[in-house]
C-alpha positions as CSV (number, residue, x, y, z in Angstrom):
1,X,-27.3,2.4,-19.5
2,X,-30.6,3.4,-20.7
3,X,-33.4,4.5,-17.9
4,X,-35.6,1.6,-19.0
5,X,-32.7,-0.5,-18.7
6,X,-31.8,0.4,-15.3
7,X,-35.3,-0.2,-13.9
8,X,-35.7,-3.7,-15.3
9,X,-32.3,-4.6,-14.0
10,X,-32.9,-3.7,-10.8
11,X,-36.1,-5.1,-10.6
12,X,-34.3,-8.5,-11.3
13,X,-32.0,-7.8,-8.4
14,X,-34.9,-7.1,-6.0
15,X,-36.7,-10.3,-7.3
16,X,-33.2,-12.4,-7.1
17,X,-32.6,-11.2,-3.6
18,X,-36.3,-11.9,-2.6
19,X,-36.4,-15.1,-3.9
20,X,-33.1,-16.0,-2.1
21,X,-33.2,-14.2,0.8
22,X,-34.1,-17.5,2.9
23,X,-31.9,-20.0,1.5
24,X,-28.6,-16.9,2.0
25,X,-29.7,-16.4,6.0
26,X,-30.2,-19.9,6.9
27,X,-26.4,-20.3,5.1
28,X,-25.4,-16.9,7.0
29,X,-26.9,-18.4,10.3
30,X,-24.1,-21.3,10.1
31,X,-21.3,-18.8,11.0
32,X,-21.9,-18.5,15.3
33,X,-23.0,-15.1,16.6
34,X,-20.5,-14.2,19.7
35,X,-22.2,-12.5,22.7
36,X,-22.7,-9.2,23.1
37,X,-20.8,-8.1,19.2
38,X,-20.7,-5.3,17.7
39,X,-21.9,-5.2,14.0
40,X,-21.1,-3.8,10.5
41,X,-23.5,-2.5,8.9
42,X,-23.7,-3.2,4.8
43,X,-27.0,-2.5,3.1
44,X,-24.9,-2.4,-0.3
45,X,-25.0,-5.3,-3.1
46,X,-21.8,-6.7,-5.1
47,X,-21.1,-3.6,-6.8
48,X,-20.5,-1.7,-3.4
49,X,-18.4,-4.7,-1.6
50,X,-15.1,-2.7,-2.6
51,X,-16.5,0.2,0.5
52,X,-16.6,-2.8,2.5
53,X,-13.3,-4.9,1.2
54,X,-11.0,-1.8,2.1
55,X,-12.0,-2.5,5.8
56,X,-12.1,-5.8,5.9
57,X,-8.3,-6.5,7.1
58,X,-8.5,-4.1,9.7
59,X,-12.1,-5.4,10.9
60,X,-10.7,-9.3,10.9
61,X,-7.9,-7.2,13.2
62,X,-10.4,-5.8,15.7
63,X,-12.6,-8.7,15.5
64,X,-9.2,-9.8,18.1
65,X,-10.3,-7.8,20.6
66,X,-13.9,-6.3,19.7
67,X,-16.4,-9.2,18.5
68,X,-18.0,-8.3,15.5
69,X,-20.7,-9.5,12.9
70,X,-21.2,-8.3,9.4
71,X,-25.2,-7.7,8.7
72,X,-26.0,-7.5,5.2
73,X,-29.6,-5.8,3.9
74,X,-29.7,-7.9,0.7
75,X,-29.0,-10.9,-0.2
76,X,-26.5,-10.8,-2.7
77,X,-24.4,-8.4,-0.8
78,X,-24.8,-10.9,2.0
79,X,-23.5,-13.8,-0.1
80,X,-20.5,-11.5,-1.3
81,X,-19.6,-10.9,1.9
82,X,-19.4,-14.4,3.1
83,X,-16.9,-15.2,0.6
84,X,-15.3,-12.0,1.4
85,X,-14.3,-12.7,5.1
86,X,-14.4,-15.4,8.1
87,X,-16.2,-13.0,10.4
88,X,-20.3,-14.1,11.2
89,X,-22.2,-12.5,9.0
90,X,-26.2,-12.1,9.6
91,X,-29.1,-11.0,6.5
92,X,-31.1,-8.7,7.8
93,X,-34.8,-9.4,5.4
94,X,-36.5,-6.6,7.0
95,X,-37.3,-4.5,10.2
96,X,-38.0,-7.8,12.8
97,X,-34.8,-9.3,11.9
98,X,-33.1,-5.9,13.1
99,X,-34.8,-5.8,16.1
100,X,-33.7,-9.1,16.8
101,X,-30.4,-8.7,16.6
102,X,-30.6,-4.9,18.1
103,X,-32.6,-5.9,21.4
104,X,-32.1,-9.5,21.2
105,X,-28.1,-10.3,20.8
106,X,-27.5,-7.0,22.2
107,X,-25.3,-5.0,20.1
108,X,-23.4,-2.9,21.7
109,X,-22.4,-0.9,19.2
110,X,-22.7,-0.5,15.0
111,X,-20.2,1.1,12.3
112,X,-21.1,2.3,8.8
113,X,-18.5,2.2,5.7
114,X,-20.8,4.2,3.6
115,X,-23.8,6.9,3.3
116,X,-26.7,5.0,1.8
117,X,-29.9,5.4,2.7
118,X,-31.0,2.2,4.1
119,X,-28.4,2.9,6.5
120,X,-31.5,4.7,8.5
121,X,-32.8,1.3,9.0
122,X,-30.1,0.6,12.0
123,X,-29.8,4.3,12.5
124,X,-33.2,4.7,14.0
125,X,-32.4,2.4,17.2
126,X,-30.8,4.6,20.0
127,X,-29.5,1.4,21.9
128,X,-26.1,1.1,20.7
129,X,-23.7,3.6,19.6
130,X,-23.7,4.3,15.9
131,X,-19.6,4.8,14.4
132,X,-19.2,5.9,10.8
133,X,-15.6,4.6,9.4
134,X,-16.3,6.0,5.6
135,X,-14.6,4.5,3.0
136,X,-11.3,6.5,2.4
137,X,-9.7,9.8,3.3
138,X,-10.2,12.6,0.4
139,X,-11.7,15.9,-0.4
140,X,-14.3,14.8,-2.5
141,X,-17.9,16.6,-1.8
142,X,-19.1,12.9,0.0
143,X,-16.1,13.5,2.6
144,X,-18.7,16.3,4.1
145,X,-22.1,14.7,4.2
146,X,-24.6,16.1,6.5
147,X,-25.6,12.7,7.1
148,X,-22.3,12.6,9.4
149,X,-24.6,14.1,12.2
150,X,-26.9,11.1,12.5
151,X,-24.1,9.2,13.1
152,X,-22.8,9.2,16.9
153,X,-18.9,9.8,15.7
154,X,-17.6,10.0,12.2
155,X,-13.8,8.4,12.5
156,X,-11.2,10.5,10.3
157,X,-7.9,10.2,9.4
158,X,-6.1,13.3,10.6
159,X,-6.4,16.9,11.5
160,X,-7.3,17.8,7.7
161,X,-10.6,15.4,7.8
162,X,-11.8,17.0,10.8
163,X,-11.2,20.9,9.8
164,X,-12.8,19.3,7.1
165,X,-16.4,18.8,9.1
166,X,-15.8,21.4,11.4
167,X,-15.8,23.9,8.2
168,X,-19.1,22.9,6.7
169,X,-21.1,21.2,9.6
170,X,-23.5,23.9,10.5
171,X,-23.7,22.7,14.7
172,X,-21.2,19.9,14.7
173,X,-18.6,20.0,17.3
174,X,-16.0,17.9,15.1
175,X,-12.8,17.8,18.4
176,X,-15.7,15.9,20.3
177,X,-17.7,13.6,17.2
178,X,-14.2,13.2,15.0
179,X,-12.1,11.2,16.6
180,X,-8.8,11.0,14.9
181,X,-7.4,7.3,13.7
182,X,-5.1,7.4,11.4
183,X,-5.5,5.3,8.2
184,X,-5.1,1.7,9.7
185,X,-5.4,0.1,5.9
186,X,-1.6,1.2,5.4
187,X,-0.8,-1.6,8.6
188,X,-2.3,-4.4,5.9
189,X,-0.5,-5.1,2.7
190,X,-2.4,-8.1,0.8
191,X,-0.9,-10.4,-1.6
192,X,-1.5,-10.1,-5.5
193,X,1.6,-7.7,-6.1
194,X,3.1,-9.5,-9.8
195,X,6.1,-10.8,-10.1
196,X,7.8,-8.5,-12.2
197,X,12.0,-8.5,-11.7
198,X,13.4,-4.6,-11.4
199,X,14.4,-3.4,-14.7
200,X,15.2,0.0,-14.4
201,X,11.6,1.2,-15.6
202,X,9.2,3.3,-12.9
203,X,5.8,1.2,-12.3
204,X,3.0,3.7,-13.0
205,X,0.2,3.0,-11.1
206,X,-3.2,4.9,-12.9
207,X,-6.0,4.0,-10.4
208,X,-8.6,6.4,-11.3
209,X,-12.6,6.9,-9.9
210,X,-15.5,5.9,-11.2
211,X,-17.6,8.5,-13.4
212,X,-20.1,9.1,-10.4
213,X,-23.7,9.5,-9.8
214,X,-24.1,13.1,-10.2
215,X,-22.1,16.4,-11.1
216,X,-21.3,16.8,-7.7
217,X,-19.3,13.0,-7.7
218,X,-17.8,13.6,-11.6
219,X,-14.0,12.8,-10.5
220,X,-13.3,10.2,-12.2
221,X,-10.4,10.5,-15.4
222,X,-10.8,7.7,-17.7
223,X,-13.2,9.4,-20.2
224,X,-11.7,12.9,-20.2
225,X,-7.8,11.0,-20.0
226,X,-7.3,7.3,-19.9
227,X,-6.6,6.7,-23.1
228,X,-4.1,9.3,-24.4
229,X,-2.3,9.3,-21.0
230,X,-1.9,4.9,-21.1
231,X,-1.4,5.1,-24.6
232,X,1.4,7.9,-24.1
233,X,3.0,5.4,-21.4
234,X,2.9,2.5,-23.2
235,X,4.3,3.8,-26.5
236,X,6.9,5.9,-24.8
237,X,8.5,2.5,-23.4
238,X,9.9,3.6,-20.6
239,X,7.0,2.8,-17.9
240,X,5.6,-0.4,-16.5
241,X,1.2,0.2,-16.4
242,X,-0.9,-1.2,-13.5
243,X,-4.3,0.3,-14.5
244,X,-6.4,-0.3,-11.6
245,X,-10.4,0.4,-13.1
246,X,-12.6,1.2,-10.3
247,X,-14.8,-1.7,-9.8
248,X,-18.5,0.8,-10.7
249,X,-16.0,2.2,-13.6
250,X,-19.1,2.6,-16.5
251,X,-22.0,1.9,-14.4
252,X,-23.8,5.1,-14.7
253,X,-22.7,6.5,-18.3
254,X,-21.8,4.4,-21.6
255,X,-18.7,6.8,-22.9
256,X,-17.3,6.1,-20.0
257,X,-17.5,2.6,-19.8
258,X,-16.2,2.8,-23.5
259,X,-12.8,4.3,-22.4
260,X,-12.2,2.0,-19.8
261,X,-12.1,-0.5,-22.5
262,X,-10.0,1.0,-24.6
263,X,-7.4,2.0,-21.5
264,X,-8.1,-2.2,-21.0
265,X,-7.1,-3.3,-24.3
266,X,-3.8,-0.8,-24.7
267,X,-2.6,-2.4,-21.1
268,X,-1.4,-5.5,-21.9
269,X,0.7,-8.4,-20.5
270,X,3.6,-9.4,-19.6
271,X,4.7,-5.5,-19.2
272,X,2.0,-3.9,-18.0
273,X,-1.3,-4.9,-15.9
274,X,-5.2,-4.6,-15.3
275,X,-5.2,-4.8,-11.8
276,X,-8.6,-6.3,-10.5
277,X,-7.6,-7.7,-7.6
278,X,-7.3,-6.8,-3.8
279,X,-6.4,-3.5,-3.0
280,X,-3.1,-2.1,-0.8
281,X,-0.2,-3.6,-2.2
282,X,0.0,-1.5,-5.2
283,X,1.1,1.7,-2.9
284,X,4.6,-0.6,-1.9
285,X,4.9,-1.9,-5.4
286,X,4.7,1.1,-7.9
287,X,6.9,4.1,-7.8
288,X,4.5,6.6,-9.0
289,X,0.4,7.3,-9.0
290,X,-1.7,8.9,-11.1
291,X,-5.0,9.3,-10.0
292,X,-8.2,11.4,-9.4
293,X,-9.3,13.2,-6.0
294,X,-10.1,10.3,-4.3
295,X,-9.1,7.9,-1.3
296,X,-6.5,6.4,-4.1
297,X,-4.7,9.9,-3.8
298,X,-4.5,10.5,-0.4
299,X,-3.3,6.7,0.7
300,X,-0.3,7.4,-2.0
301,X,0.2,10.6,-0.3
302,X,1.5,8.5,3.1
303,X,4.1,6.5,0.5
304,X,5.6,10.0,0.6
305,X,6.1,8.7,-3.6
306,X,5.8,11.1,-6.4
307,X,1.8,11.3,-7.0
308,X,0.0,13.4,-10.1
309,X,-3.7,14.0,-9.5
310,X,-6.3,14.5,-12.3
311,X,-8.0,17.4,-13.1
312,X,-11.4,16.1,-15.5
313,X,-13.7,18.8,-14.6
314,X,-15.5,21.1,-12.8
315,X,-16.4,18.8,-9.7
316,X,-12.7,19.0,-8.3
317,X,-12.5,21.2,-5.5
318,X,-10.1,24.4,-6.2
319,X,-6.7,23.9,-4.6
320,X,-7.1,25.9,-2.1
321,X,-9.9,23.9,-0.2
322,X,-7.8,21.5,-0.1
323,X,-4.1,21.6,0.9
324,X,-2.9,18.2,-1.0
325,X,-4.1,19.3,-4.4
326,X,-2.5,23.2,-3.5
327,X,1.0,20.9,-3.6
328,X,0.2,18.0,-5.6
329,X,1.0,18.4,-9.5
330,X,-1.8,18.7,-11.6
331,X,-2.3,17.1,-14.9
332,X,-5.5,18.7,-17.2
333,X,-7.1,16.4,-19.9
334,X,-5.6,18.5,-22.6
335,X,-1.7,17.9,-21.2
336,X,-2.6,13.7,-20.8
337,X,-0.1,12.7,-23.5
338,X,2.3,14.5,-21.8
339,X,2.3,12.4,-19.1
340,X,5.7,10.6,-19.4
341,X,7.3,14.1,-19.5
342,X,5.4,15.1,-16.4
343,X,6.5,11.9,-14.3
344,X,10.4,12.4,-15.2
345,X,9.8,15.9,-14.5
346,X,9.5,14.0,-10.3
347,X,12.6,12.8,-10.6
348,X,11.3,10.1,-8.2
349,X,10.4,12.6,-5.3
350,X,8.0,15.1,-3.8
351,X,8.4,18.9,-2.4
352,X,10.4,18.9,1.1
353,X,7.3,19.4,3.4
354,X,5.5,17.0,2.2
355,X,5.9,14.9,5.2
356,X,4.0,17.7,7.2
357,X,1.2,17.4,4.8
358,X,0.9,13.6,5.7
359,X,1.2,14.3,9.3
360,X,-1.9,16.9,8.4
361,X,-4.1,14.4,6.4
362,X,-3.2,11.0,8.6
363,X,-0.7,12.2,11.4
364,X,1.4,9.1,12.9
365,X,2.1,6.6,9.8
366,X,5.0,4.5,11.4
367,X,3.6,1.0,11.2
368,X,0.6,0.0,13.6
369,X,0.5,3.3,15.0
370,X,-2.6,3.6,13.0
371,X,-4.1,0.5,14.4
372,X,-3.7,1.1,18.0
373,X,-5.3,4.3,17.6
374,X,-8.3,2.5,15.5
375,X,-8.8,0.4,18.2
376,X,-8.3,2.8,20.8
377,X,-11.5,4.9,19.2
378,X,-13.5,2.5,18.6
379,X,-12.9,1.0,22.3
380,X,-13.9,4.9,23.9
381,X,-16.9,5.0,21.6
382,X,-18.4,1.9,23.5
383,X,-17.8,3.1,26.5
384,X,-18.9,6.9,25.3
């Protein structure tokens, strides 16, 4: 998308969301605020609901024991989350609607699923305690914001996420701000899985990132090997493809956006799938993942299922920053249409310790151990 192009769009978004920002809180406002909740913060639109959609089973779970609220920034991301989830969900126009919901309902407390700026907005009240969730266990450069330190605790999955702070936070005592929870997501699998009757063919799940922002964020795989790798899968005939596009795949750069097309158009039904749907049941459904350094990755790693990471460029962190992709196979863009090779290569399994590097990057994964100690954080940080 050209420059001139991005500006007017997103001029038409501010207007849109300006223009319907009363009409979206009164229909907000319908949804009953409990006493005392505990909101989610979302200053995101449409195209950043998937940060938010990972959580929202888990949320809907805590919502049992911690009431919570969803407040929205914008109006569309306000209406997307409404259709997203029964939980109360409040628009936020501007600074006086925060302080009415900050001093006035009296939150007690307010978790983050993201970085964005606007975050700031809620940041700036001291009142209640500030809780960033993130959107996703990996070793990608966002794992290690600074911006973790304006948050009161940053929750992370295991032992891995918080060496992980603890190594490049200049200041930040990570044992006291990092609780440990788990990744509570595995306790929810949604429907959508298809019905496709075992025939004797692995299910390849290729669930790569989107092209990123910035150097820094260039993970993502579909330019550099989406199509040769598919292609090679579908031609070999010996796979089942769920390619899962991420949902900002092509946002930011036009080649990209072309490849994702042409890895669309080569995965076609009834043998193979372009998965657009909810997110969690693929982990349970396929027998093998390719992927790129991202959250994808590391939730596979818990299936303890044989997993290939990517390797498209210079923003992937050398192995030995990072003890998943020191064990993981690799596959480089130039070895893509080796692919089916590589996968029988598994044989349908990973090295022998790799349950210790789960336990290092999630610890307890029996079912609902996760949870309990989600809820347990979250529970102490109120009280903190």
């Amino acid at each position: 998308m050209s420059t001139i192009g991005h500006v007017a769009r997103t001029l038409r978004v501010q207007a849109s969301n300006w223009w319907r920002a009363d009409a979206t809180a009164r229909s907000a406002a319908r949804r009953t605020l409990p006493e005392h909740p505990v909101a989610v913060f979302f200053a995101g639109g449409p195209v950043e609901l998937y940060q938010l959609a990972d959580w929202l089973p888990v949320l809907e779970d805590l919502d049992e024991v911690v009431p919570l609220v969803l407040v929205c920034t914008r109006a569309d991301g306000a209406r997307a989350v409404m259709e997203a989830t029964p939980l109360p969900v409040r628009l936020a126009k501007g600074a006086p609607d925060l302080e009415r919901l900050v001093r006035g309902d009296g939150l007690r407390g307010v978790l983050y699923v993201n970085h964005l700026e606007r975050n700031f907005r809620m940041l700036r009240f001291p009142e209640p305690v500030h809780v960033y969730l993130g959107h996703g266990e990996s070793d990608k450069d966002s794992s290690i914001s600074n911006q973790n330190k304006a948050y009161d605790f940053s929750l992370v999955a295991g032992e891995a996420g918080r060496e992980r702070l603890q190594r490049v936070l200049r200041g930040y005592d990570a044992q006291v701000r990092a609780p440990m929870v788990g990744r509570p997501q595995l306790d929810h699998v949604p429907p959508g899985a298809p019905d496709w009757a075992p025939d004797g063919r692995p299910r390849v799940l290729y669930a790569p990132t989107w092209e990123g922002d910035r150097p820094a964020m260039a993970y993502g795989s579909v330019r550099t090997h989406g199509p040769a790798l598919v292609r090679a899968l579908v031609e070999d005939g010996g796979f089942r493809v769920i390619y899962r596009p991420h949902p900002r795949a092509g946002t930011t750069s036009a080649a990209y956006r072309r490849a994702d097309h042409e890895v669309r158009a080569l995965v076609t039904a009834p043998d193979h799938l372009v998965d657009t749907g909810r997110y969690g049941w693929q982990a349970r459904f396929a027998d093998v993942c390719v992927t790129d350094v991202s959250s994808v990755a590391y939730d596979w790693a818990a299936t303890g299922k044989p997993l290939v990471v990517t390797d498209p460029g210079p923003a992937v962190p050398p192995a030995g920053d990072s003890p998943l992709l020191a064990a993981v196979p690799r596959l480089a863009a130039g070895d893509a249409a080796s692919a089916p090779t590589l996968l029988r290569s598994l044989q349908g399994r990973m090295p022998e310790d790799w349950a210790a590097l789960v336990e290092h990057y999630f610890g307890d994964t029996s079912p609902g151990a996760a949870t309990a100690r989600f809820r347990a954080a979250v529970l102490a940080a109120l009280d903190s």
